[in-house]
N, CA, C, O and CB atoms as a CASP TS submission, in Angstrom:
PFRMAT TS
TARGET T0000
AUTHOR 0000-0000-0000
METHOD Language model
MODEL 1
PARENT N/A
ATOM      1  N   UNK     1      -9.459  -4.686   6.757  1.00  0.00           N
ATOM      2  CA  UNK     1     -10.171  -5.016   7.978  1.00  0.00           C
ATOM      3  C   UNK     1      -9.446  -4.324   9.117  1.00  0.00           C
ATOM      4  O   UNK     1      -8.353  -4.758   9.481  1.00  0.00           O
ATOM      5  CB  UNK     1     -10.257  -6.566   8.205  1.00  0.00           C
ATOM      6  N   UNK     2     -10.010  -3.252   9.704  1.00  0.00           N
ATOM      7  CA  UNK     2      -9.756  -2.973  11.070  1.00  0.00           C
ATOM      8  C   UNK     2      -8.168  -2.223  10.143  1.00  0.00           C
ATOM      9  O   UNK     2      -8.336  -1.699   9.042  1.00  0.00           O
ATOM     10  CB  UNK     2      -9.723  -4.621  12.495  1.00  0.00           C
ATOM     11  N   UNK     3      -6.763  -2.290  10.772  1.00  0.00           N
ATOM     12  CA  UNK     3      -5.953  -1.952  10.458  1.00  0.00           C
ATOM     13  C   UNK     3      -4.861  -2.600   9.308  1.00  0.00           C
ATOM     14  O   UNK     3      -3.712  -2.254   9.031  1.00  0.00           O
ATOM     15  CB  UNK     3      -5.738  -1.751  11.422  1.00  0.00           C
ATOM     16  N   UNK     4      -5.649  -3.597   8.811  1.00  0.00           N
ATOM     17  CA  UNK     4      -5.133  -5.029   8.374  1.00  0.00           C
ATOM     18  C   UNK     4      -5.223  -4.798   6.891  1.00  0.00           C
ATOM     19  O   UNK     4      -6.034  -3.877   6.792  1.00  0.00           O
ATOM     20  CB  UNK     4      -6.088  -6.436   8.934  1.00  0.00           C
ATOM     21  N   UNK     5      -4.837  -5.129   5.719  1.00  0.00           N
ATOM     22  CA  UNK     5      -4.688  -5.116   4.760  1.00  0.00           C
ATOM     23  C   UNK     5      -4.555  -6.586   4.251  1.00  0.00           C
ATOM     24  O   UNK     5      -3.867  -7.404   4.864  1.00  0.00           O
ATOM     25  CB  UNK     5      -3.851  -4.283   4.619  1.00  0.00           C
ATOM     26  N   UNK     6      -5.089  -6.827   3.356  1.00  0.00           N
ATOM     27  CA  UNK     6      -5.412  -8.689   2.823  1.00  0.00           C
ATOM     28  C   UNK     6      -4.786  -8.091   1.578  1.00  0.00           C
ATOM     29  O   UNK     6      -4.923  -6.941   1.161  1.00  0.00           O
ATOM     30  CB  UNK     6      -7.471  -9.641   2.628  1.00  0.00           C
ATOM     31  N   UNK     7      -3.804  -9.460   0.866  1.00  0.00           N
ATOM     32  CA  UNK     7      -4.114  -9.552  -0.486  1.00  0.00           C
ATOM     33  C   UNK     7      -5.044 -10.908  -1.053  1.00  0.00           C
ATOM     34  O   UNK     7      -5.281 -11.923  -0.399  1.00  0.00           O
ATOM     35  CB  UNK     7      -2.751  -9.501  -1.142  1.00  0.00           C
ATOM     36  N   UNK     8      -5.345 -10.710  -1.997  1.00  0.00           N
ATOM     37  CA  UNK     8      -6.337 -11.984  -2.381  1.00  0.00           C
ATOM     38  C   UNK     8      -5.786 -12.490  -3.518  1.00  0.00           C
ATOM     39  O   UNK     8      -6.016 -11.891  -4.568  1.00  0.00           O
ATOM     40  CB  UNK     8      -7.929 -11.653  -2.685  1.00  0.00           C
ATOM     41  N   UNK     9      -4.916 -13.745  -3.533  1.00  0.00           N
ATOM     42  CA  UNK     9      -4.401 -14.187  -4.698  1.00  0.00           C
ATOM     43  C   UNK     9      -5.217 -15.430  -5.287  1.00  0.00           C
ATOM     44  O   UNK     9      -4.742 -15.956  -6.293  1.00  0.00           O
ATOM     45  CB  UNK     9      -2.976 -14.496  -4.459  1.00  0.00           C
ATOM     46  N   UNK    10      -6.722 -16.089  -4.607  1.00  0.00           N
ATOM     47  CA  UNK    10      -7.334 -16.343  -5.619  1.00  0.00           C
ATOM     48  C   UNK    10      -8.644 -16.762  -5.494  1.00  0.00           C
ATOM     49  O   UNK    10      -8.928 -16.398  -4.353  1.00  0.00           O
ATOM     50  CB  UNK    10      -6.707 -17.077  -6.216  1.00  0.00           C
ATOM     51  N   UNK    11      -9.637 -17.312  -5.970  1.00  0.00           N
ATOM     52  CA  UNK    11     -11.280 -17.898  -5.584  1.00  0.00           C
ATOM     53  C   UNK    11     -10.494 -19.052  -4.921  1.00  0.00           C
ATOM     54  O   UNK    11      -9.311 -19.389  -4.885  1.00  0.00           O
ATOM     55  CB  UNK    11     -12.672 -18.418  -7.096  1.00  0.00           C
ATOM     56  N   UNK    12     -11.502 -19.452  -4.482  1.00  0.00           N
ATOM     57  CA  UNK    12     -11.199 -21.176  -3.858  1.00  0.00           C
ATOM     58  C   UNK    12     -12.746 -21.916  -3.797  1.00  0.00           C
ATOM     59  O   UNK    12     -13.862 -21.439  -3.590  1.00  0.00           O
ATOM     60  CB  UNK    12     -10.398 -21.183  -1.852  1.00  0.00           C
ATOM     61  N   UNK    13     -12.375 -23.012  -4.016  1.00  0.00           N
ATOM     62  CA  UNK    13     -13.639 -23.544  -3.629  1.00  0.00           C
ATOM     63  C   UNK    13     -14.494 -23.936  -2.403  1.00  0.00           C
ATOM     64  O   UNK    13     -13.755 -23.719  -1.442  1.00  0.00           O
ATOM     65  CB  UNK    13     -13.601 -24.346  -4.096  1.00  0.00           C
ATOM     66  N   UNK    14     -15.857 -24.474  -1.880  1.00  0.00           N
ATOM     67  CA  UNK    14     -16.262 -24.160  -1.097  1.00  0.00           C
ATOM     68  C   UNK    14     -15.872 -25.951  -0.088  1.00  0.00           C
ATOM     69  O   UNK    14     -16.029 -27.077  -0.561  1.00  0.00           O
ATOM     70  CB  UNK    14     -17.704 -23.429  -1.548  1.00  0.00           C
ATOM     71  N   UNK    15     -15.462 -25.671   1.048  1.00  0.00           N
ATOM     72  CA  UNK    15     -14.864 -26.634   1.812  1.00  0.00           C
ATOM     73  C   UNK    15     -16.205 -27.514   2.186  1.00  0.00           C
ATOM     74  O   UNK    15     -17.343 -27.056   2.289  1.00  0.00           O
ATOM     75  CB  UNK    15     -13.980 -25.978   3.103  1.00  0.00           C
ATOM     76  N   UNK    16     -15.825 -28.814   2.356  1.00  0.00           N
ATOM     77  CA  UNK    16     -16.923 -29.764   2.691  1.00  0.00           C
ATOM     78  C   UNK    16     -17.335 -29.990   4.447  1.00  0.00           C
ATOM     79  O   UNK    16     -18.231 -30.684   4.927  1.00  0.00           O
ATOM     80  CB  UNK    16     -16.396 -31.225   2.015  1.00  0.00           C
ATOM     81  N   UNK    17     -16.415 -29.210   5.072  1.00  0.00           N
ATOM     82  CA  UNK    17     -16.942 -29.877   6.465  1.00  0.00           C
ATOM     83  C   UNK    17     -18.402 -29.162   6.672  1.00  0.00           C
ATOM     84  O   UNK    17     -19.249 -30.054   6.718  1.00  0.00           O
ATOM     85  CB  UNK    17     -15.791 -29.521   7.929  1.00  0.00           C
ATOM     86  N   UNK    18     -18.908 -28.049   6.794  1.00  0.00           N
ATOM     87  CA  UNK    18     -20.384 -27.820   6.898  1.00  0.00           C
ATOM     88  C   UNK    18     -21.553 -28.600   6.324  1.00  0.00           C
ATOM     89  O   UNK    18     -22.677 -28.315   6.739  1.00  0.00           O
ATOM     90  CB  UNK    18     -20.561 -26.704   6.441  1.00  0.00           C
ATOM     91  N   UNK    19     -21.373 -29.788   5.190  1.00  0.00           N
ATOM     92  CA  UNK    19     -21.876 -30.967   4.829  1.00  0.00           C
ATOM     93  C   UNK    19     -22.020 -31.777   6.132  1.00  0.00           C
ATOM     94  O   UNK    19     -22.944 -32.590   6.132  1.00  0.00           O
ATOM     95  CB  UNK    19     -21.019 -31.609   3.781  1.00  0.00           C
ATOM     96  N   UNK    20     -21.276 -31.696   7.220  1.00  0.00           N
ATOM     97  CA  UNK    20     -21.495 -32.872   7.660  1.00  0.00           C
ATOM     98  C   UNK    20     -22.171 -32.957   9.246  1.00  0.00           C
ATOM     99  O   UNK    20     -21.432 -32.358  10.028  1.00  0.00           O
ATOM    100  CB  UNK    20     -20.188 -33.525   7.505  1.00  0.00           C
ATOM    101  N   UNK    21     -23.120 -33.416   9.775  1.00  0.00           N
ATOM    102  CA  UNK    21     -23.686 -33.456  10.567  1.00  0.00           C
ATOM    103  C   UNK    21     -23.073 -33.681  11.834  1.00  0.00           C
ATOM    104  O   UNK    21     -22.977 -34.900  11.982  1.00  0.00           O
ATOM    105  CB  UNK    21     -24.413 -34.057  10.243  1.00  0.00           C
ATOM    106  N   UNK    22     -22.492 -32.904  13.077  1.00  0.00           N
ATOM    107  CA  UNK    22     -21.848 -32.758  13.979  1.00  0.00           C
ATOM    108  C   UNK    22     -22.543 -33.422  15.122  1.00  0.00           C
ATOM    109  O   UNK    22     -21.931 -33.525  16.185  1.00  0.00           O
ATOM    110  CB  UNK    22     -21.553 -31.522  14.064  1.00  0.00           C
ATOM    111  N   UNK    23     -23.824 -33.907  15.006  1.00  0.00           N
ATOM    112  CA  UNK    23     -24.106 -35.300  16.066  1.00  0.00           C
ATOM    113  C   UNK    23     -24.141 -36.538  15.434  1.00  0.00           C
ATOM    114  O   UNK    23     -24.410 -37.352  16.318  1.00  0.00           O
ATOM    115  CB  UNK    23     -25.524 -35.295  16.835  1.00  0.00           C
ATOM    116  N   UNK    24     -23.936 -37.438  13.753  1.00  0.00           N
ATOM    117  CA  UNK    24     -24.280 -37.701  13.381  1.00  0.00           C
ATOM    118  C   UNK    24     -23.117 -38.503  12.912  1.00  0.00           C
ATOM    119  O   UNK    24     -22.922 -39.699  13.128  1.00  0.00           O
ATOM    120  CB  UNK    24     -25.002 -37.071  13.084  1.00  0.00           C
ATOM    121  N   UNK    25     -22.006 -37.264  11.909  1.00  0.00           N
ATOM    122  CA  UNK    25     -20.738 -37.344  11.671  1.00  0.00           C
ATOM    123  C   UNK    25     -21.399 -37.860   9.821  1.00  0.00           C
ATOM    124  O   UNK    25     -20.625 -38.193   8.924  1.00  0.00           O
ATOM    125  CB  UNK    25     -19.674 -38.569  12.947  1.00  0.00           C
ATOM    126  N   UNK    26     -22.975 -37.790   9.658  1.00  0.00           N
ATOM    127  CA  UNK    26     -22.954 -38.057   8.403  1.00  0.00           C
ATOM    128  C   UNK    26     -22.718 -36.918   7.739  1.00  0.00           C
ATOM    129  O   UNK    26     -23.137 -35.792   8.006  1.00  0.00           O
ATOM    130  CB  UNK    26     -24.006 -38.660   7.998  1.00  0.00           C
ATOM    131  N   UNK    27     -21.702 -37.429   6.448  1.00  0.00           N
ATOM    132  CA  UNK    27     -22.229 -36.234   5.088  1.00  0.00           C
ATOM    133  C   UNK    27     -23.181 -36.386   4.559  1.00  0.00           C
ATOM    134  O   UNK    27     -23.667 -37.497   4.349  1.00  0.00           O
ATOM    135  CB  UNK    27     -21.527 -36.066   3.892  1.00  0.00           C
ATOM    136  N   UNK    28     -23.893 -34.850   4.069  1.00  0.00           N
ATOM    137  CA  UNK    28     -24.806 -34.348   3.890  1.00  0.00           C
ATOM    138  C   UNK    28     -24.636 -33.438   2.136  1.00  0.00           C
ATOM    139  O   UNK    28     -23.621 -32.769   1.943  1.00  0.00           O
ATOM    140  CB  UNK    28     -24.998 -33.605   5.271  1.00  0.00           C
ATOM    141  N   UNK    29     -25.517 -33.522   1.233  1.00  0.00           N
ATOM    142  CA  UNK    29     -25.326 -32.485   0.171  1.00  0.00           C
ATOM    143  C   UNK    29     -25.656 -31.059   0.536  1.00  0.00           C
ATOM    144  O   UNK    29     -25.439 -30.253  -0.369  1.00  0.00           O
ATOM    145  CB  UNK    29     -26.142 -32.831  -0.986  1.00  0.00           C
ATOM    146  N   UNK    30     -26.134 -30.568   1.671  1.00  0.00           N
ATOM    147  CA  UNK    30     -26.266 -29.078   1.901  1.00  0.00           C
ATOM    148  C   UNK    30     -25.481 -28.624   3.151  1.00  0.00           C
ATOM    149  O   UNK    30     -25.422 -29.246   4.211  1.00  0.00           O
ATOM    150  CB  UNK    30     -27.789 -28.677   2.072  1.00  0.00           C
ATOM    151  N   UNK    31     -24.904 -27.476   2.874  1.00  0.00           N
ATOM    152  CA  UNK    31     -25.452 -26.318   1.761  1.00  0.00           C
ATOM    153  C   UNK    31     -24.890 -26.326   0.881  1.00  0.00           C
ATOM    154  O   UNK    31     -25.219 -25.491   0.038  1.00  0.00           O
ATOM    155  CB  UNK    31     -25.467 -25.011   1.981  1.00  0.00           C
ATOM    156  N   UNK    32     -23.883 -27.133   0.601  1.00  0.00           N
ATOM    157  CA  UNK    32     -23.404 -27.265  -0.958  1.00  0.00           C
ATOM    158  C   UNK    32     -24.159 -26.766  -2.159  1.00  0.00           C
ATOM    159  O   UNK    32     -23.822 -25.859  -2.920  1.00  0.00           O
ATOM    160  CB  UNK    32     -23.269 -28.632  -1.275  1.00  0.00           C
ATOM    161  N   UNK    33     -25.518 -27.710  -2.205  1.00  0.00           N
ATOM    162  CA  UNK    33     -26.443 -28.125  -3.363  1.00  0.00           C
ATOM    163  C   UNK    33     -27.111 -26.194  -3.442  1.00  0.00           C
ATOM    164  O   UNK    33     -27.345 -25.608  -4.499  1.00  0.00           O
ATOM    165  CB  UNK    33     -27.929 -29.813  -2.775  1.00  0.00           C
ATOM    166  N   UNK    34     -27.252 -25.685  -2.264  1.00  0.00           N
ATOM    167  CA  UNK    34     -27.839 -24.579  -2.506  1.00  0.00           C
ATOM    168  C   UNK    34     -27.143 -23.617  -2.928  1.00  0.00           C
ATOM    169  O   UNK    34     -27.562 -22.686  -3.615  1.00  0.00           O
ATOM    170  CB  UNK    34     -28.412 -24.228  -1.637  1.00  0.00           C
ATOM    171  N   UNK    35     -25.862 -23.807  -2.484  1.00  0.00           N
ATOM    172  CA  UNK    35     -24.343 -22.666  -2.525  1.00  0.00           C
ATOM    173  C   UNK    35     -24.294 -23.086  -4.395  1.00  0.00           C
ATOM    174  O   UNK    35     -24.615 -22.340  -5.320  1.00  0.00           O
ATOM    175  CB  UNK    35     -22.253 -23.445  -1.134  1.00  0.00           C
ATOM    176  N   UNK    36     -23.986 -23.946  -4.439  1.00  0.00           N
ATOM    177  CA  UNK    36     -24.126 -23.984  -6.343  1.00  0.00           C
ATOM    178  C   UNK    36     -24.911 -23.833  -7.149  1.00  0.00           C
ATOM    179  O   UNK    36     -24.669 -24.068  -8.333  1.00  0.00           O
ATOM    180  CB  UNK    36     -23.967 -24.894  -6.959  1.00  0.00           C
ATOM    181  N   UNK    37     -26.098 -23.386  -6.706  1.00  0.00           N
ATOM    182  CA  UNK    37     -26.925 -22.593  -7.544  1.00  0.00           C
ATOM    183  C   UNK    37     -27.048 -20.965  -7.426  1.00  0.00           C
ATOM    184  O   UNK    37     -27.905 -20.185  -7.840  1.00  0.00           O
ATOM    185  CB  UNK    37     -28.178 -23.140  -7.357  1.00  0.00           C
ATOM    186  N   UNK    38     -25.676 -20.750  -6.593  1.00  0.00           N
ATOM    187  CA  UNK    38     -25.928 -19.106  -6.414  1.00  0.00           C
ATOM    188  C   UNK    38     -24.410 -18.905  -6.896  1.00  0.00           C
ATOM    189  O   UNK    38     -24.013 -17.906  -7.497  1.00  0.00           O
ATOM    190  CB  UNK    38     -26.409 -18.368  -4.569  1.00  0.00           C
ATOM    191  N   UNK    39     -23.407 -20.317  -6.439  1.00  0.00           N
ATOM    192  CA  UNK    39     -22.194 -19.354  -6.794  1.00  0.00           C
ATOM    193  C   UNK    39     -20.833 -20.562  -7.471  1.00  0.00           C
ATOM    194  O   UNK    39     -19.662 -20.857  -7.233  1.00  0.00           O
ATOM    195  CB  UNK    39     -21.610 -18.351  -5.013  1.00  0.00           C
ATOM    196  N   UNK    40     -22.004 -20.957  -8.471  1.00  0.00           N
ATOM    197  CA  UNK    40     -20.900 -21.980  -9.731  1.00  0.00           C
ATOM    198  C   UNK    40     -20.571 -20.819 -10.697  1.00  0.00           C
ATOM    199  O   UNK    40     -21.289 -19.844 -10.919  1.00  0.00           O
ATOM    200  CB  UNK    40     -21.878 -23.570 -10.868  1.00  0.00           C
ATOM    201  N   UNK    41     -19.216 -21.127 -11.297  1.00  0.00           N
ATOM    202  CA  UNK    41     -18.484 -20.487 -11.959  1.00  0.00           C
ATOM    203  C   UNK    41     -17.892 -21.423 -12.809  1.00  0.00           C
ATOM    204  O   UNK    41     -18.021 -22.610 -12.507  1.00  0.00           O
ATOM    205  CB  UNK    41     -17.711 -19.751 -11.256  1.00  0.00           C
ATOM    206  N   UNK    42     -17.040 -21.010 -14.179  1.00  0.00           N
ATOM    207  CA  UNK    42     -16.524 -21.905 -15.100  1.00  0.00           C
ATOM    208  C   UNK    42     -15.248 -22.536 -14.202  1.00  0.00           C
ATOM    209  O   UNK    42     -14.610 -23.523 -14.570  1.00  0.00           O
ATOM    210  CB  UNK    42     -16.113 -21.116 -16.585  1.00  0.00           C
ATOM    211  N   UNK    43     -15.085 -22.069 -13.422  1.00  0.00           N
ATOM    212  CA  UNK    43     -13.602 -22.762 -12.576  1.00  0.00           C
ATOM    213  C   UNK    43     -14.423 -23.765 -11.686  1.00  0.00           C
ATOM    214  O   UNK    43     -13.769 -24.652 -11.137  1.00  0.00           O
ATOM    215  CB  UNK    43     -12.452 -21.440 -11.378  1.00  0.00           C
ATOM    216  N   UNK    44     -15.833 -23.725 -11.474  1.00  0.00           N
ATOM    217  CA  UNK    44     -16.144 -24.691 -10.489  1.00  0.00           C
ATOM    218  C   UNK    44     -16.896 -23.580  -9.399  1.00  0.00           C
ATOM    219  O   UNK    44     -17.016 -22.365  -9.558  1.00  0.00           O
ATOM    220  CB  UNK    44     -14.664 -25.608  -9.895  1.00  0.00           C
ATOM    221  N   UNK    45     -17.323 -24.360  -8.323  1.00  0.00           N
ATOM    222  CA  UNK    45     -17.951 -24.046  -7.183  1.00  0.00           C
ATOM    223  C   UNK    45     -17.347 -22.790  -6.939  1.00  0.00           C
ATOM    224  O   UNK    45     -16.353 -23.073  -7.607  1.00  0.00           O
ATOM    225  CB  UNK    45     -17.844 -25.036  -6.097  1.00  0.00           C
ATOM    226  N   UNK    46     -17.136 -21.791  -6.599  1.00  0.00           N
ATOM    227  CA  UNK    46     -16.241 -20.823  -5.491  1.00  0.00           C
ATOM    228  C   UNK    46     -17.208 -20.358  -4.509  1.00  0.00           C
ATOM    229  O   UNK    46     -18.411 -20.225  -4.732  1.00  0.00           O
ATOM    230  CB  UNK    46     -15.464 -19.388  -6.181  1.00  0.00           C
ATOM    231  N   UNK    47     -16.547 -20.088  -3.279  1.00  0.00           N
ATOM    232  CA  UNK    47     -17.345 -19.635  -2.297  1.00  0.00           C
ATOM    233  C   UNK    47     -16.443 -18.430  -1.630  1.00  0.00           C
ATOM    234  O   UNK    47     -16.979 -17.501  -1.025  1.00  0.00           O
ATOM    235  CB  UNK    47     -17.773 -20.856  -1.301  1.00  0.00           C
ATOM    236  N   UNK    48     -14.902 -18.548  -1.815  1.00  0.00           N
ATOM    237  CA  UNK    48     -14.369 -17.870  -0.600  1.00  0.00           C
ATOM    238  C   UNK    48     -13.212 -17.144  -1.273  1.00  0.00           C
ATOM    239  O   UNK    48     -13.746 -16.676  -2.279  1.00  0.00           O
ATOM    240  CB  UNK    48     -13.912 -18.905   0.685  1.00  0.00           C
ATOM    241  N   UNK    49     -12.168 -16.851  -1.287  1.00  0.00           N
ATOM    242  CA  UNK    49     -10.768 -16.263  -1.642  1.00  0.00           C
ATOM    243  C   UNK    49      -9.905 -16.650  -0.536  1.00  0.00           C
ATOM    244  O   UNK    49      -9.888 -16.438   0.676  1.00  0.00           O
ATOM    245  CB  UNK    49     -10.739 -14.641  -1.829  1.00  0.00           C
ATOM    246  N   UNK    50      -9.083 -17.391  -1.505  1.00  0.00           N
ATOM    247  CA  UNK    50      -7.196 -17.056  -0.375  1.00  0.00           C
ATOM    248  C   UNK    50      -6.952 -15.833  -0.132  1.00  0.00           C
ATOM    249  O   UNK    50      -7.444 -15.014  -0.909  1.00  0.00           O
ATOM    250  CB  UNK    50      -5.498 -17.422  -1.161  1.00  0.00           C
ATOM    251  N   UNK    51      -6.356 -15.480   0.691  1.00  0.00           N
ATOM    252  CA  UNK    51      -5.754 -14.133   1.130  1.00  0.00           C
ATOM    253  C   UNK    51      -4.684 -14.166   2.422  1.00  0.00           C
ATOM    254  O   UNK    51      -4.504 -14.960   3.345  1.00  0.00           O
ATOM    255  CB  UNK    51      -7.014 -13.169   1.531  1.00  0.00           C
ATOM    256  N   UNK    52      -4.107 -12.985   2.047  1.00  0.00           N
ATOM    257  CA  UNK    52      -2.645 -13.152   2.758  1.00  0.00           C
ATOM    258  C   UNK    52      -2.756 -11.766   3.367  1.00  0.00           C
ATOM    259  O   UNK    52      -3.451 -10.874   2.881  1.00  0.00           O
ATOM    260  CB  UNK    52      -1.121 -13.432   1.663  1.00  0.00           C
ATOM    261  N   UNK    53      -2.032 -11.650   4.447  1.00  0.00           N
ATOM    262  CA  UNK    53      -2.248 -10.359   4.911  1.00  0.00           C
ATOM    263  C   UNK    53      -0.924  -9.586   4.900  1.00  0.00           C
ATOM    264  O   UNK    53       0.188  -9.893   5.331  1.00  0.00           O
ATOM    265  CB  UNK    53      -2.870 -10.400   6.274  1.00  0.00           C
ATOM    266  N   UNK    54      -1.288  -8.704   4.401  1.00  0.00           N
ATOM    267  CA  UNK    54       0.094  -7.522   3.878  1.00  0.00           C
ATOM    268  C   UNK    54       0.042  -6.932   5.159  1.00  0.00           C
ATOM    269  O   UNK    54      -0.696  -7.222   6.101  1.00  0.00           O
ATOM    270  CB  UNK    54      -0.155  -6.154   2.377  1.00  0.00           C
ATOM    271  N   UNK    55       1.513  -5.480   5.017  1.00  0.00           N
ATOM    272  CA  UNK    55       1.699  -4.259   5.650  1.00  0.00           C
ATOM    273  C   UNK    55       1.573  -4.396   7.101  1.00  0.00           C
ATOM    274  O   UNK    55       1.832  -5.589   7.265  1.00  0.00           O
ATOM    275  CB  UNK    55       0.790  -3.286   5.151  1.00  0.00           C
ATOM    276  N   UNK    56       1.429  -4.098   7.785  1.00  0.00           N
ATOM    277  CA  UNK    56       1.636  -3.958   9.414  1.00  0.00           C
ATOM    278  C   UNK    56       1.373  -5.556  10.021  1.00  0.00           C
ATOM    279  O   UNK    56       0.440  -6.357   9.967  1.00  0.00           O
ATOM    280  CB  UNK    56       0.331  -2.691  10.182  1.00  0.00           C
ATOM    281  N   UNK    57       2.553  -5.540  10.540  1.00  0.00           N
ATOM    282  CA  UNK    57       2.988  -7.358  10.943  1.00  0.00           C
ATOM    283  C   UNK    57       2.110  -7.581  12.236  1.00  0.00           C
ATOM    284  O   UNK    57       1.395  -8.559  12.454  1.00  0.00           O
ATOM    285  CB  UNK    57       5.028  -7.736  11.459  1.00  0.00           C
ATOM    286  N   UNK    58       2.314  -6.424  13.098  1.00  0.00           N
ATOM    287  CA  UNK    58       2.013  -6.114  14.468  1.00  0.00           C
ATOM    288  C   UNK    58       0.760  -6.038  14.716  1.00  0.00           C
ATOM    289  O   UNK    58       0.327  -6.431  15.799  1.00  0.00           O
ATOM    290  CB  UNK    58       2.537  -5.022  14.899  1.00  0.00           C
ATOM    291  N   UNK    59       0.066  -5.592  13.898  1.00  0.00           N
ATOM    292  CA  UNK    59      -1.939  -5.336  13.754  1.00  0.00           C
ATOM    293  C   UNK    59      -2.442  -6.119  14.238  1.00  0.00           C
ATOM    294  O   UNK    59      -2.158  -7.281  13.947  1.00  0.00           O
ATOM    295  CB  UNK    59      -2.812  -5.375  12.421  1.00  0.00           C
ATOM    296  N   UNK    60      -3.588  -5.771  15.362  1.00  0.00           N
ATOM    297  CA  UNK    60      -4.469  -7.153  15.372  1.00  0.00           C
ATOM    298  C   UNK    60      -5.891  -6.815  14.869  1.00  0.00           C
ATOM    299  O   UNK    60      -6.385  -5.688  14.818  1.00  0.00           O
ATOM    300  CB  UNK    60      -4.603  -7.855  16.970  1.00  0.00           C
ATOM    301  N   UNK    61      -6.405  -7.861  14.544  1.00  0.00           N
ATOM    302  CA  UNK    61      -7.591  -8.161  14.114  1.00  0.00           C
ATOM    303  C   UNK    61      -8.722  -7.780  15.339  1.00  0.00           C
ATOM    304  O   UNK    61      -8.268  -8.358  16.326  1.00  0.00           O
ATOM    305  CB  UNK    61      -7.535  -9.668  13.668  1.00  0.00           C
ATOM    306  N   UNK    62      -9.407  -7.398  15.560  1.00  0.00           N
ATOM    307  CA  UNK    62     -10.374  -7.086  16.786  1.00  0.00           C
ATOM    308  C   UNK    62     -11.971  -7.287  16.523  1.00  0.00           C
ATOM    309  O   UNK    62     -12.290  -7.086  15.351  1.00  0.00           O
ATOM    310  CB  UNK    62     -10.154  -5.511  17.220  1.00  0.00           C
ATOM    311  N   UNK    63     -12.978  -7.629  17.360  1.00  0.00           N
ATOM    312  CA  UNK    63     -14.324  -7.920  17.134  1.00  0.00           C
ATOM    313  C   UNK    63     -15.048  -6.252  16.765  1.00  0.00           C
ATOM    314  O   UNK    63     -15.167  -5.523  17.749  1.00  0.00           O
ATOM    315  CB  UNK    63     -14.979  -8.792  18.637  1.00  0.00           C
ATOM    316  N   UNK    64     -15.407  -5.808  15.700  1.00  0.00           N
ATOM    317  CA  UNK    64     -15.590  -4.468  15.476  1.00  0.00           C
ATOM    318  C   UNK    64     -15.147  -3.598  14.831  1.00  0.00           C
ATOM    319  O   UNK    64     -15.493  -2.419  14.752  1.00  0.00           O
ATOM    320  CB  UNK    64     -15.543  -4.051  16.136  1.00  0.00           C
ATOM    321  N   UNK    65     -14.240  -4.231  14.266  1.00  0.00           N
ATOM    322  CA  UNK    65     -13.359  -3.547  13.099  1.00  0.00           C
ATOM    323  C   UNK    65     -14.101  -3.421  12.224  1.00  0.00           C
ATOM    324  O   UNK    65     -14.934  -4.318  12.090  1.00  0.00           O
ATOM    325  CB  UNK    65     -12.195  -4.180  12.549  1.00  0.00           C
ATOM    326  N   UNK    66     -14.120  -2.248  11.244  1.00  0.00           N
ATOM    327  CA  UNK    66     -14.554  -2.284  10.075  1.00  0.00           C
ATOM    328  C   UNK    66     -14.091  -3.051   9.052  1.00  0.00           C
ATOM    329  O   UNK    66     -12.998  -3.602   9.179  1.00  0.00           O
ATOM    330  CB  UNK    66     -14.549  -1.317   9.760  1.00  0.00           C
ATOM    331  N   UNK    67     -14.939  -3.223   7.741  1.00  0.00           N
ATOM    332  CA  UNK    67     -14.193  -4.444   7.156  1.00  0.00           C
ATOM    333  C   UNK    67     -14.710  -3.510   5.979  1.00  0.00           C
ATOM    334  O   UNK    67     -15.932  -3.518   5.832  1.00  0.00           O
ATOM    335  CB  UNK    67     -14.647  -6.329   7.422  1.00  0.00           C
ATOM    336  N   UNK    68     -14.053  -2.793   5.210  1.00  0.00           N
ATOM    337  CA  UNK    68     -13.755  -2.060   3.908  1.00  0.00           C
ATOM    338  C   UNK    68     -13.502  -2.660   2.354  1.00  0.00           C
ATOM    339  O   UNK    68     -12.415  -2.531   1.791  1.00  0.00           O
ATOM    340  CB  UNK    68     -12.604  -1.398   4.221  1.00  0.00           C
ATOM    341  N   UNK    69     -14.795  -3.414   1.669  1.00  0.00           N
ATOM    342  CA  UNK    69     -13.962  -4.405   0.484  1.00  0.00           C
ATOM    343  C   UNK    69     -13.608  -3.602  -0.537  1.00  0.00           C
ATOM    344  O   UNK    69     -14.365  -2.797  -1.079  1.00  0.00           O
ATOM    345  CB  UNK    69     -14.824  -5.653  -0.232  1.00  0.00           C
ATOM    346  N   UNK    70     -11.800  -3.910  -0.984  1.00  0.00           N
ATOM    347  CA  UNK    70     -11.591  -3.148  -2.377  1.00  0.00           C
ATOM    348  C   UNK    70     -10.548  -3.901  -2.929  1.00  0.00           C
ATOM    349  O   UNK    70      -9.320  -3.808  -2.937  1.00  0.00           O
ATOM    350  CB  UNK    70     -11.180  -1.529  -2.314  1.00  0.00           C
ATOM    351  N   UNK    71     -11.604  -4.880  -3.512  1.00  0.00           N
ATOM    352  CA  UNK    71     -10.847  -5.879  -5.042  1.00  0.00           C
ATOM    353  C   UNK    71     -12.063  -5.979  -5.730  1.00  0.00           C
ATOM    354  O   UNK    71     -13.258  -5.867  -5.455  1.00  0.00           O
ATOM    355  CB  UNK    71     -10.072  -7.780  -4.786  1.00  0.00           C
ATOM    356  N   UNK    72     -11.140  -6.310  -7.051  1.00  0.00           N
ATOM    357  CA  UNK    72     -11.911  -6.658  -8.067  1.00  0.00           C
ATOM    358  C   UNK    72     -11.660  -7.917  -8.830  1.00  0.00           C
ATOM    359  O   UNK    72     -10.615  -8.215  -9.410  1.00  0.00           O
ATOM    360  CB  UNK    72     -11.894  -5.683  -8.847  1.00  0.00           C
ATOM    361  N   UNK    73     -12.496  -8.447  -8.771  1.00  0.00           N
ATOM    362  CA  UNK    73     -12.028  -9.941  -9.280  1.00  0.00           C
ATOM    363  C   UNK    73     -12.477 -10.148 -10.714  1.00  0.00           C
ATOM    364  O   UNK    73     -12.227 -11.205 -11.292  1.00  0.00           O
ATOM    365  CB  UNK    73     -12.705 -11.201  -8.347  1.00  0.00           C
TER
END
């Protein structure tokens, strides 16, 4: 991303706060219910990757950066 380099050490699963209704404060099954019919796996739900950011300490992240994907999972 931009000048930034990620490593990705693993899937993760998909976090529950977007379940929950921000005038309401109820939980909700979506988008969960829809996200697991596009992206269940034998480990479970995944939606996202950990990642750590390597190589240049100093880099910043900026609105416009290109974002270049190269892993393979």
């Amino acid at each position: 991303v931009g000048p930034l380099t990620f490593a990705f050490t693993k899937a993760c699963a998909r976090c529950q706060i977007p379940n929950v209704d921000p005038e309401t404060a109820v939980v909700g099954m979506e988008p969960t219910l829809t996200l697991a019919r596009h992206r269940l796996f034998p480990q479970g739900m995944l939606f996202g990757v950990y990642a750590v950011m390597s190589g240049a300490a100093r880099a910043q992240l900026r609105v416009g950066d290109v974002v270049e994907p190269a892993f393979d999972f």
